[in-house]
mmCIF file of the protein (N, C-alpha, C, O) and its ligand, coordinates in Angstrom:
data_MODEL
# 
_entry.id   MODEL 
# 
loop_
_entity.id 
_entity.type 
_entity.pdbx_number_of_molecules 
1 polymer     1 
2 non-polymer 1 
# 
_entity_poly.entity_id                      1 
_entity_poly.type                           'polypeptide(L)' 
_entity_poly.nstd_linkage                   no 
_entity_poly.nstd_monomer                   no 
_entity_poly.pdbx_seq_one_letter_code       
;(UNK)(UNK)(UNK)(UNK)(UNK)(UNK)(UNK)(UNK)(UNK)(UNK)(UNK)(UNK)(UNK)(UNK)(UNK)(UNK)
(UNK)(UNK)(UNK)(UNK)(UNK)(UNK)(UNK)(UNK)(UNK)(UNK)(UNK)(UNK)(UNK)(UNK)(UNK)(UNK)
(UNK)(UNK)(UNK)(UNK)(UNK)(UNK)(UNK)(UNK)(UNK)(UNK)(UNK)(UNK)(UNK)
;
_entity_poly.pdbx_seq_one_letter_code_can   XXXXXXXXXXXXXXXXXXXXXXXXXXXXXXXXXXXXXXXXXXXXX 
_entity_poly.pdbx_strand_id                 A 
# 
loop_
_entity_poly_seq.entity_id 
_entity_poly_seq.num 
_entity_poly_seq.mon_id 
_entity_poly_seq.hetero 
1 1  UNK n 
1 2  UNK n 
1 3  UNK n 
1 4  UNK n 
1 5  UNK n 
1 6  UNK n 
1 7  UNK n 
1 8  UNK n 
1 9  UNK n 
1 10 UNK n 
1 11 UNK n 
1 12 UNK n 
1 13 UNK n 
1 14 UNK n 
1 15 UNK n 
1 16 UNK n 
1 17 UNK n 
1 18 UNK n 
1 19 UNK n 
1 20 UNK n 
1 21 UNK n 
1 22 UNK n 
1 23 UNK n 
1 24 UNK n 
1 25 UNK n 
1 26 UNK n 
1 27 UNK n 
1 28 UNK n 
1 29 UNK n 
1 30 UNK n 
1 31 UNK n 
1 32 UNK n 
1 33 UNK n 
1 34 UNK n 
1 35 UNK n 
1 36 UNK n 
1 37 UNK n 
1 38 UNK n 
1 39 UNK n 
1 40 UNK n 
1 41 UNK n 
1 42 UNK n 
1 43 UNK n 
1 44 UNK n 
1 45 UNK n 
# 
loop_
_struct_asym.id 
_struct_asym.entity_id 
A 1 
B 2 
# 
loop_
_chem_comp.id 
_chem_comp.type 
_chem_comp.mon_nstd_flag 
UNK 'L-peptide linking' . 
ZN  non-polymer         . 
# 
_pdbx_entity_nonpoly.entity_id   2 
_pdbx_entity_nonpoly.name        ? 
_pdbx_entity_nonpoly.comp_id     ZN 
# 
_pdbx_nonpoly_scheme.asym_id         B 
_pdbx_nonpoly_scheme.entity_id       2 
_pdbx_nonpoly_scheme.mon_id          ZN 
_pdbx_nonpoly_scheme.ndb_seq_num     1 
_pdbx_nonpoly_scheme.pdb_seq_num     101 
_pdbx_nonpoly_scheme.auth_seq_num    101 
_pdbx_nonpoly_scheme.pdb_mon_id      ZN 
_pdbx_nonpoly_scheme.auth_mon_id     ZN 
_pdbx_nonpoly_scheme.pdb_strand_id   A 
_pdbx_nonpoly_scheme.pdb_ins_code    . 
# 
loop_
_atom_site.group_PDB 
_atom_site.id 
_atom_site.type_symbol 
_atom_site.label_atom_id 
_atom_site.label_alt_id 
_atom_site.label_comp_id 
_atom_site.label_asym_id 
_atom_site.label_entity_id 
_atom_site.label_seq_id 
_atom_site.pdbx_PDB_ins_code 
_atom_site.Cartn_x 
_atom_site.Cartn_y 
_atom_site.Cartn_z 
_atom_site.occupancy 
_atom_site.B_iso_or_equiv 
_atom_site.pdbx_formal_charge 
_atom_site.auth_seq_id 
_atom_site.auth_comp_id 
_atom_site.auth_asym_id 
_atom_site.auth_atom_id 
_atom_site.pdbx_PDB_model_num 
ATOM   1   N  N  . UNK A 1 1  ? 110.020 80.229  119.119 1.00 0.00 ? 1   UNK A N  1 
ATOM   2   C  CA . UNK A 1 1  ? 109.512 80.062  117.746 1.00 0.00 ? 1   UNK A CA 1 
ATOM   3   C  C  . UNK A 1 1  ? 110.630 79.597  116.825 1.00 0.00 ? 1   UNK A C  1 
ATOM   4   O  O  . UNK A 1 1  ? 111.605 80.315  116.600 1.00 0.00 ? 1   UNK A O  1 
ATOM   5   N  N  . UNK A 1 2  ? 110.459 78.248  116.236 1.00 0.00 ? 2   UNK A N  1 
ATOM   6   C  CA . UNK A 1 2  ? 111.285 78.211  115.104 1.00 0.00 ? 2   UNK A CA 1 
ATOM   7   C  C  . UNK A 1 2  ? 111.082 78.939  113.580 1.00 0.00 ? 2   UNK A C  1 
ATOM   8   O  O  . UNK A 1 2  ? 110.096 79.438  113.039 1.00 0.00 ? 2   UNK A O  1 
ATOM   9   N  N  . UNK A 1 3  ? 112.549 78.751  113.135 1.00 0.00 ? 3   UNK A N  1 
ATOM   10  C  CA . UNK A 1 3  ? 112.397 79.681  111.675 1.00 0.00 ? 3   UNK A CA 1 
ATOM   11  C  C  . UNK A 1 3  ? 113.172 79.146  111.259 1.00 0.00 ? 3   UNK A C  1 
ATOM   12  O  O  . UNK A 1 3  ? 114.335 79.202  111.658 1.00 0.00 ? 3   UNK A O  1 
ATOM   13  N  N  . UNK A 1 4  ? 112.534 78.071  109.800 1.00 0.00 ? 4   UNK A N  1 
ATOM   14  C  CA . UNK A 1 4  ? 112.576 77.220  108.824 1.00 0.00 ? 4   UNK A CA 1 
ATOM   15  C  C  . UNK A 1 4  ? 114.040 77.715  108.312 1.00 0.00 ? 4   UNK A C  1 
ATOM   16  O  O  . UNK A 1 4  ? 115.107 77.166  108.586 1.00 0.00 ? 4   UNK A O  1 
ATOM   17  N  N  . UNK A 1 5  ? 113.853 78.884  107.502 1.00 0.00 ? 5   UNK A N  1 
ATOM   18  C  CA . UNK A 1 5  ? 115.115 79.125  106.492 1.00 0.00 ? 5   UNK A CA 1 
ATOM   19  C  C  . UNK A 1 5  ? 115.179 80.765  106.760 1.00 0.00 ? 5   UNK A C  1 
ATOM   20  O  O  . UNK A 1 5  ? 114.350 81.585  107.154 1.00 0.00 ? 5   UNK A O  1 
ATOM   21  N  N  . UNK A 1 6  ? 116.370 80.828  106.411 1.00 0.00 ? 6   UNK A N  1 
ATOM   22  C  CA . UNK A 1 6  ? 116.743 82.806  106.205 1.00 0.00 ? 6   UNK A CA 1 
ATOM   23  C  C  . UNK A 1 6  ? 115.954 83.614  105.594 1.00 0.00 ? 6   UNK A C  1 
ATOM   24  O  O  . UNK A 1 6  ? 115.946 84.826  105.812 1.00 0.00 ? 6   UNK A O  1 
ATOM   25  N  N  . UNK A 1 7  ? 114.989 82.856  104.521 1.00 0.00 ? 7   UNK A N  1 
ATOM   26  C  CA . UNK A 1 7  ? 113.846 83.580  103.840 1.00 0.00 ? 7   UNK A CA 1 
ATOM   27  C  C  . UNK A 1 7  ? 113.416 83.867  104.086 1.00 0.00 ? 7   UNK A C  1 
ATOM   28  O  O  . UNK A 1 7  ? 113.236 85.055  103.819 1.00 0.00 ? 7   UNK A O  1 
ATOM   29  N  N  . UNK A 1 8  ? 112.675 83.233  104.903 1.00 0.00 ? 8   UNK A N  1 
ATOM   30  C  CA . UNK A 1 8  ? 111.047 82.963  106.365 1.00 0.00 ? 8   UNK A CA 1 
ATOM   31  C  C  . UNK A 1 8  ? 111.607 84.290  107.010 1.00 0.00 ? 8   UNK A C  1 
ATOM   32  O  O  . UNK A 1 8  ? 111.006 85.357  106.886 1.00 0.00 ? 8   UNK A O  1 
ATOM   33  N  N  . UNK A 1 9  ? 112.511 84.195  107.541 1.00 0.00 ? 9   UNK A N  1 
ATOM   34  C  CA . UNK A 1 9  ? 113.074 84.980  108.451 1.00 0.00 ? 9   UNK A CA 1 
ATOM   35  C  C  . UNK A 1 9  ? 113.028 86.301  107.865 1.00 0.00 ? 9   UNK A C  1 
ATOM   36  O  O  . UNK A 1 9  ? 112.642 87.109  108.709 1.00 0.00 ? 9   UNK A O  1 
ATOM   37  N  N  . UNK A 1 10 ? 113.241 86.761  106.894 1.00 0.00 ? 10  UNK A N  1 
ATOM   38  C  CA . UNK A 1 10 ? 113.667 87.992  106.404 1.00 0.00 ? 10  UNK A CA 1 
ATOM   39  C  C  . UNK A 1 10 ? 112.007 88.468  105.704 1.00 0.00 ? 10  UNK A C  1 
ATOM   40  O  O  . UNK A 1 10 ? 111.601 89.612  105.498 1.00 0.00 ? 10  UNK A O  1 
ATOM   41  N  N  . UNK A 1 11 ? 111.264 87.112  105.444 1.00 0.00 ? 11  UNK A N  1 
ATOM   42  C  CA . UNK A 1 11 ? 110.133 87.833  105.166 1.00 0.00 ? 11  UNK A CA 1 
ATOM   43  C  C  . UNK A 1 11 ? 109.244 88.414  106.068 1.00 0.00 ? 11  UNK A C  1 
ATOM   44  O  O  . UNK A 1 11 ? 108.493 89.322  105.710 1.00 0.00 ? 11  UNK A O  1 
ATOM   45  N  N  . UNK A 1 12 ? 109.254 88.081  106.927 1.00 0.00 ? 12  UNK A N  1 
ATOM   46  C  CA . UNK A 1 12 ? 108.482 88.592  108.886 1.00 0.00 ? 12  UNK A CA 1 
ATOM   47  C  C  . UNK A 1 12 ? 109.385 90.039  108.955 1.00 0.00 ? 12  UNK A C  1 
ATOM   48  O  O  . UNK A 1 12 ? 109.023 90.983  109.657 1.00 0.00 ? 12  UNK A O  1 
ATOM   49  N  N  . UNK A 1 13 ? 110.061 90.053  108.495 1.00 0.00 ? 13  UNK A N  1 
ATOM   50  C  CA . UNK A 1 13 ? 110.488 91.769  108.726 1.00 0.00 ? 13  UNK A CA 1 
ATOM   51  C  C  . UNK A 1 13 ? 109.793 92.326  108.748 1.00 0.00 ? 13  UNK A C  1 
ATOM   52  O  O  . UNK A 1 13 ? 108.886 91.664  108.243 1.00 0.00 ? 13  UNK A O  1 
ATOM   53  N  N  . UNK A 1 14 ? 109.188 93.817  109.154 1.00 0.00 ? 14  UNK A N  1 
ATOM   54  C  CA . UNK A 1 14 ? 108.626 94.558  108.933 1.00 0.00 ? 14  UNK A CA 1 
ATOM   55  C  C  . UNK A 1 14 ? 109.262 95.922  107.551 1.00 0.00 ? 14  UNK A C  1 
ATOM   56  O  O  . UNK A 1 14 ? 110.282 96.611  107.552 1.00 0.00 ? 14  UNK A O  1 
ATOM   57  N  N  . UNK A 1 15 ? 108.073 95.827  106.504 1.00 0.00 ? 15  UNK A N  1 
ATOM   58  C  CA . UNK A 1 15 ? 108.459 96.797  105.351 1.00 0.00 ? 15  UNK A CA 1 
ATOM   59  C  C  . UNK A 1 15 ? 108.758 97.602  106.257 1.00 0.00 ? 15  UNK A C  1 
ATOM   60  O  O  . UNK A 1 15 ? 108.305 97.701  107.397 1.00 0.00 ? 15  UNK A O  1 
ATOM   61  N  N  . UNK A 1 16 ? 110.136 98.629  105.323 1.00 0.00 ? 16  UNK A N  1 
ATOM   62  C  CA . UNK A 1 16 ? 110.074 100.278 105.378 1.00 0.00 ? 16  UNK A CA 1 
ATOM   63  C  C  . UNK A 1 16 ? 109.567 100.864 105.259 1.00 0.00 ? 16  UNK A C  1 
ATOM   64  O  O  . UNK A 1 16 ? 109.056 100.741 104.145 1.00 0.00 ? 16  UNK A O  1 
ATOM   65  N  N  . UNK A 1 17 ? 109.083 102.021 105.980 1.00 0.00 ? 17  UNK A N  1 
ATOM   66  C  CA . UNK A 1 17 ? 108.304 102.942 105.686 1.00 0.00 ? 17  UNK A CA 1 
ATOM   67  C  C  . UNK A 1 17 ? 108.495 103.975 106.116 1.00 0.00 ? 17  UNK A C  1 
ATOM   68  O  O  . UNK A 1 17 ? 108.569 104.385 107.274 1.00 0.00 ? 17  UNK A O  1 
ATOM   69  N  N  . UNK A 1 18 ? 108.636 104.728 104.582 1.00 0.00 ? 18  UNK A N  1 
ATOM   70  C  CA . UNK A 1 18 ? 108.979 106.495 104.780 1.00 0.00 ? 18  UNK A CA 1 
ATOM   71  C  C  . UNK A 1 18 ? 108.454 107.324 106.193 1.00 0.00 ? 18  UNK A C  1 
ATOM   72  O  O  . UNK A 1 18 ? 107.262 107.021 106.247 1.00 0.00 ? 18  UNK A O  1 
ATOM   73  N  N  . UNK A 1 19 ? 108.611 107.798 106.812 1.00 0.00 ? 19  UNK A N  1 
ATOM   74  C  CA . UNK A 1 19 ? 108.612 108.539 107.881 1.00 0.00 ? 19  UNK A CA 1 
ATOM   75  C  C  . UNK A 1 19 ? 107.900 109.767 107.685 1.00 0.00 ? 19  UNK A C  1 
ATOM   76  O  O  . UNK A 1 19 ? 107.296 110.321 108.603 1.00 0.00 ? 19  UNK A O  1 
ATOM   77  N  N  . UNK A 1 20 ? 107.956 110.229 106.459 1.00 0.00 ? 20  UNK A N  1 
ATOM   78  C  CA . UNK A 1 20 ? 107.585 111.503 105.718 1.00 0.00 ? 20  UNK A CA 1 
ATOM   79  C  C  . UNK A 1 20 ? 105.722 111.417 105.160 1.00 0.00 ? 20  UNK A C  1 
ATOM   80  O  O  . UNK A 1 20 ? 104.842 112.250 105.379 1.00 0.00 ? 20  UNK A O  1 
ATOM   81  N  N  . UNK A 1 21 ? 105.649 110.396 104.573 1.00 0.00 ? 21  UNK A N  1 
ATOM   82  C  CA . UNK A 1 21 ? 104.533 110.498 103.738 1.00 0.00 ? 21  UNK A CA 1 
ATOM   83  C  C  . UNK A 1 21 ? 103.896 109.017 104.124 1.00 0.00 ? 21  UNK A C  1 
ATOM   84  O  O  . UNK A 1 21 ? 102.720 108.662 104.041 1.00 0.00 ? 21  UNK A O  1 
ATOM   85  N  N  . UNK A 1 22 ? 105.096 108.238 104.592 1.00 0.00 ? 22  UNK A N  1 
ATOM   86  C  CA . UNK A 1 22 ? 103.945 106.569 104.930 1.00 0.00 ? 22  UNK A CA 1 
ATOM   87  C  C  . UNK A 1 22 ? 104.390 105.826 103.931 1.00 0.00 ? 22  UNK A C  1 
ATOM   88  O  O  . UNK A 1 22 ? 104.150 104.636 104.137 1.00 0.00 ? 22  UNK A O  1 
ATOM   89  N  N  . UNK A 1 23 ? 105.016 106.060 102.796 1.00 0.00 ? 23  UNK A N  1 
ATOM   90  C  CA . UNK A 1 23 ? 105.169 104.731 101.735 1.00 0.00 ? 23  UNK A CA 1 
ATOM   91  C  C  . UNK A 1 23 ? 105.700 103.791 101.921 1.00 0.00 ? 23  UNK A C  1 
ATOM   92  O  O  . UNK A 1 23 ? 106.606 103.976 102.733 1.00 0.00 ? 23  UNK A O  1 
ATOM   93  N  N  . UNK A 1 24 ? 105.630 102.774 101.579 1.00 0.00 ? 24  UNK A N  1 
ATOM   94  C  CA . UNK A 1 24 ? 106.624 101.816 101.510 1.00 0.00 ? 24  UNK A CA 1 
ATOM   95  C  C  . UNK A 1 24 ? 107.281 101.728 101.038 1.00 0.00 ? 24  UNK A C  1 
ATOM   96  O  O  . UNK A 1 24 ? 107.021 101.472 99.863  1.00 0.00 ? 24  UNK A O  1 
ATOM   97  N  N  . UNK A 1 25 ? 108.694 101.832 101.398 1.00 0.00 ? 25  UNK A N  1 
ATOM   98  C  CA . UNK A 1 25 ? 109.550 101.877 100.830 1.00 0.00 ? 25  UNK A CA 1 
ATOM   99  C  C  . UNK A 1 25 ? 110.121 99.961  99.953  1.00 0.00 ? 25  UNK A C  1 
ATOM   100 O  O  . UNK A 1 25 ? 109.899 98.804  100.310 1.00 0.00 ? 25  UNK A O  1 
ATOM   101 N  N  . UNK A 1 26 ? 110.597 100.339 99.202  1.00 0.00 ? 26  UNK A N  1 
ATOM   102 C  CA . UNK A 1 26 ? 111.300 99.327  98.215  1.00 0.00 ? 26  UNK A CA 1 
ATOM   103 C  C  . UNK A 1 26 ? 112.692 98.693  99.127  1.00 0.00 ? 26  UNK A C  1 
ATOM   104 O  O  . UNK A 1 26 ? 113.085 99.638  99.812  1.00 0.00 ? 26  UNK A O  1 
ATOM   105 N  N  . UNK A 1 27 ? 113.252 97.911  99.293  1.00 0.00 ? 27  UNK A N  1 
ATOM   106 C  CA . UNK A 1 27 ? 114.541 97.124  99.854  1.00 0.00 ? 27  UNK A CA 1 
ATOM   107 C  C  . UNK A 1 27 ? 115.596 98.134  99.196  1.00 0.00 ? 27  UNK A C  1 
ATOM   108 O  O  . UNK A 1 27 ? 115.341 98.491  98.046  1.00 0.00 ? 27  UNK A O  1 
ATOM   109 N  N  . UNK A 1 28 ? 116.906 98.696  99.883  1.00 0.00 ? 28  UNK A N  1 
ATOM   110 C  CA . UNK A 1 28 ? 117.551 99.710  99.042  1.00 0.00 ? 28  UNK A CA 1 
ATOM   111 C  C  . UNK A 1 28 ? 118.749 99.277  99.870  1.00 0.00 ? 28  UNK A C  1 
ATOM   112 O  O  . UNK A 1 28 ? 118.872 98.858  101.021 1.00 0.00 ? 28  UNK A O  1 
ATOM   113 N  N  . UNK A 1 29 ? 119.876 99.615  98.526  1.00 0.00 ? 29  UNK A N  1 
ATOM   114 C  CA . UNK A 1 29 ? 121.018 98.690  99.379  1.00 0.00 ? 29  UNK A CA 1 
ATOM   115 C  C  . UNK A 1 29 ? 121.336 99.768  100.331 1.00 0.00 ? 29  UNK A C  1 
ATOM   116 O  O  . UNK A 1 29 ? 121.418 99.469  101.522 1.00 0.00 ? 29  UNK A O  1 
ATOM   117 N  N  . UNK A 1 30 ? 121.617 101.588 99.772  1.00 0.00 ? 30  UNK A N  1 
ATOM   118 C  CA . UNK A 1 30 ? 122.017 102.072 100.738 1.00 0.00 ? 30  UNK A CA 1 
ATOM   119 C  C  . UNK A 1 30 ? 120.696 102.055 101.539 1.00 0.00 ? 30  UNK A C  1 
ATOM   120 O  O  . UNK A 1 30 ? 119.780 102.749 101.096 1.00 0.00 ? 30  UNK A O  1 
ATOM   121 N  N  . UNK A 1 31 ? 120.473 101.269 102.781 1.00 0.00 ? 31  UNK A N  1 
ATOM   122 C  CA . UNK A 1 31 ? 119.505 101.711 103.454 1.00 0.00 ? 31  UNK A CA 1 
ATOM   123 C  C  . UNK A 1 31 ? 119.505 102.164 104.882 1.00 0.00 ? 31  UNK A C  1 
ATOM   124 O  O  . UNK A 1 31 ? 118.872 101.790 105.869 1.00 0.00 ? 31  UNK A O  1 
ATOM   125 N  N  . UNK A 1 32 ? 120.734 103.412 104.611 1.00 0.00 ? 32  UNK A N  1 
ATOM   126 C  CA . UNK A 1 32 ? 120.967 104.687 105.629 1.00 0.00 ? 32  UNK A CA 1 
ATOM   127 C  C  . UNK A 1 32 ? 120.005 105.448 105.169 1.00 0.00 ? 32  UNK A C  1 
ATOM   128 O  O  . UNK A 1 32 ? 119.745 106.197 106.111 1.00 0.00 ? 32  UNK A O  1 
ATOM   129 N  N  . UNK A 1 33 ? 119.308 105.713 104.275 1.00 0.00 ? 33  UNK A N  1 
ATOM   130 C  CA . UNK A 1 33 ? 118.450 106.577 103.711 1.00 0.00 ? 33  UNK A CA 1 
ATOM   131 C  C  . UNK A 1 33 ? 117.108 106.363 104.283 1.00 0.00 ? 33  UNK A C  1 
ATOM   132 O  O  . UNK A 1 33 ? 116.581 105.255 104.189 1.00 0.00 ? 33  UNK A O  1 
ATOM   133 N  N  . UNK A 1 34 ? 116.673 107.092 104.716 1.00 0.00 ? 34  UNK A N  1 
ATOM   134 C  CA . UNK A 1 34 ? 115.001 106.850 106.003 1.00 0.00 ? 34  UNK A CA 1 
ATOM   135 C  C  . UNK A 1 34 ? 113.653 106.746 105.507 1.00 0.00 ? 34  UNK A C  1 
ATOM   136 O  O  . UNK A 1 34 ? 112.661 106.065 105.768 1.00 0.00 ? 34  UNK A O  1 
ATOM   137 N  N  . UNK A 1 35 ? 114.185 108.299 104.134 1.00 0.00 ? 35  UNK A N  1 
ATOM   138 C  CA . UNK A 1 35 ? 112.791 108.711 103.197 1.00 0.00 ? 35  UNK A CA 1 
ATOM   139 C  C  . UNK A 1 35 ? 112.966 107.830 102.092 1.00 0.00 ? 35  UNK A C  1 
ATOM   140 O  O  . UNK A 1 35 ? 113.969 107.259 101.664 1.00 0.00 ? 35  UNK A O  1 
ATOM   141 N  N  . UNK A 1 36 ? 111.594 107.840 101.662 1.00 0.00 ? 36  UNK A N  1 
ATOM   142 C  CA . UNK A 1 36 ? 111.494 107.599 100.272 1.00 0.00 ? 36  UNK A CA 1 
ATOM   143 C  C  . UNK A 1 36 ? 111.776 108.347 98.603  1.00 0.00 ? 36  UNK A C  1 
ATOM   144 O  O  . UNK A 1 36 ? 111.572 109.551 98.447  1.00 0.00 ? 36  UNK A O  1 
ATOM   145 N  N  . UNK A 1 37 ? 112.056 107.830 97.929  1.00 0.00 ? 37  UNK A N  1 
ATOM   146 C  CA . UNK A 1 37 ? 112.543 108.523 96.856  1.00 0.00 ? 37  UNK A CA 1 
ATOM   147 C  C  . UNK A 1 37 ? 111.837 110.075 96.429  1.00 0.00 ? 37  UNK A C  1 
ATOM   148 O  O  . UNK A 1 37 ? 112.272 110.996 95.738  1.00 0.00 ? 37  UNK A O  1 
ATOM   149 N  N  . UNK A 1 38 ? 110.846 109.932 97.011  1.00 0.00 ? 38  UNK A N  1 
ATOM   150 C  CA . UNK A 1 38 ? 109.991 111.105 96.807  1.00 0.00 ? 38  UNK A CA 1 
ATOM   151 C  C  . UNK A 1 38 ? 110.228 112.179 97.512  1.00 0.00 ? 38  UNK A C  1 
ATOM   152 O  O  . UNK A 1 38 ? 110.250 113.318 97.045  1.00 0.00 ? 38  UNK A O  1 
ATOM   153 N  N  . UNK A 1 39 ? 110.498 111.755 99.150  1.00 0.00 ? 39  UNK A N  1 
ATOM   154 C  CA . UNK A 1 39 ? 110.892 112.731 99.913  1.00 0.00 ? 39  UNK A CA 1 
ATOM   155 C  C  . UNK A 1 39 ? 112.141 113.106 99.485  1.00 0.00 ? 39  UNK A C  1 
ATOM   156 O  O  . UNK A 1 39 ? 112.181 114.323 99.304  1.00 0.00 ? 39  UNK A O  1 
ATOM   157 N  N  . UNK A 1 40 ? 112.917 112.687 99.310  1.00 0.00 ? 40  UNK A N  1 
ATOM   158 C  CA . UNK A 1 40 ? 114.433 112.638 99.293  1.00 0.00 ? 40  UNK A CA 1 
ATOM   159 C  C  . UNK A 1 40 ? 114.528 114.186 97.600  1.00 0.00 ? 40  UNK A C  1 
ATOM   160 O  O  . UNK A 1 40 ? 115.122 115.215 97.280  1.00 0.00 ? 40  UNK A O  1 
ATOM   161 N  N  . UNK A 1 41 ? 113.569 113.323 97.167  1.00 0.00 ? 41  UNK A N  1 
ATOM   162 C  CA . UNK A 1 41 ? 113.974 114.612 95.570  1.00 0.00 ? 41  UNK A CA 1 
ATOM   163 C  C  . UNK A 1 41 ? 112.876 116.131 96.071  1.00 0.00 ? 41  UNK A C  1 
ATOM   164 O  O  . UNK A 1 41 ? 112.977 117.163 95.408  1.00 0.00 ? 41  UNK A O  1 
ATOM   165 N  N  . UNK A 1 42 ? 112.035 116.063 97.103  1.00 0.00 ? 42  UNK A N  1 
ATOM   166 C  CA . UNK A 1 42 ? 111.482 117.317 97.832  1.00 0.00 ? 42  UNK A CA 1 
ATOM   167 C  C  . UNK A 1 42 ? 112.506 118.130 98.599  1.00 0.00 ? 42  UNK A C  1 
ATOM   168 O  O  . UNK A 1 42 ? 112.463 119.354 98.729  1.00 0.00 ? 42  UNK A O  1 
ATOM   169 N  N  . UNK A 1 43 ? 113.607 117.166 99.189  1.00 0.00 ? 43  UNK A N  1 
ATOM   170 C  CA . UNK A 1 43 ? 114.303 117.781 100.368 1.00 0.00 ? 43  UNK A CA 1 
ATOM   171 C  C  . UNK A 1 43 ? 115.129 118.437 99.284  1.00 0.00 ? 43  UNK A C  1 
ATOM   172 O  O  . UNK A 1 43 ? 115.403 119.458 99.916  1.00 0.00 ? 43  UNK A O  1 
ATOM   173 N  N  . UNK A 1 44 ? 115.700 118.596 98.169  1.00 0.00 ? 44  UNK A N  1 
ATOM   174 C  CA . UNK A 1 44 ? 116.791 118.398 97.113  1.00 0.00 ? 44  UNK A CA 1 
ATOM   175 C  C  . UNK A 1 44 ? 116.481 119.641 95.978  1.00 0.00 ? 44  UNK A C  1 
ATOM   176 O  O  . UNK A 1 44 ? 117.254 119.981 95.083  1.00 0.00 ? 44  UNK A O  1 
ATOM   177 N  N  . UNK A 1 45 ? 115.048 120.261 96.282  1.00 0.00 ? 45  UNK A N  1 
ATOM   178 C  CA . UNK A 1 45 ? 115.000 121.280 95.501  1.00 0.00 ? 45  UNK A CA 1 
ATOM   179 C  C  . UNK A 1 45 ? 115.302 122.471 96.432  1.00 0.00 ? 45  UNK A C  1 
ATOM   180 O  O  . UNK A 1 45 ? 115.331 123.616 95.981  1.00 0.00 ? 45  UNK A O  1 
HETATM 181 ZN ZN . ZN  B 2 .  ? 108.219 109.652 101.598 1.00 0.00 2 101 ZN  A ZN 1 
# 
């Protein structure tokens, strides 16, 4: 399969998705982080 440009390419990624609840996660630079912002402020109380 060819792939036009780095865009193409990066758009066929598959979204993130929280592990916890299913969301989709947003592009995050640190993205060592697994959960979503939601989980992350649950684990934190
Ligand atoms: Zn989550």
């Amino acid at each position: 399969m060819l792939i036009k440009s780095p865009v193409e390419f990066f758009r066929m990624l598959p979204k993130k998705i929280c592990p916890q609840c299913g969301e989709i996660m947003k592009e995050q630079a640190e993205s060592y982080l697994m959960e979503c912002d939601r989980c992350l402020a649950k684990k934190s109380e």
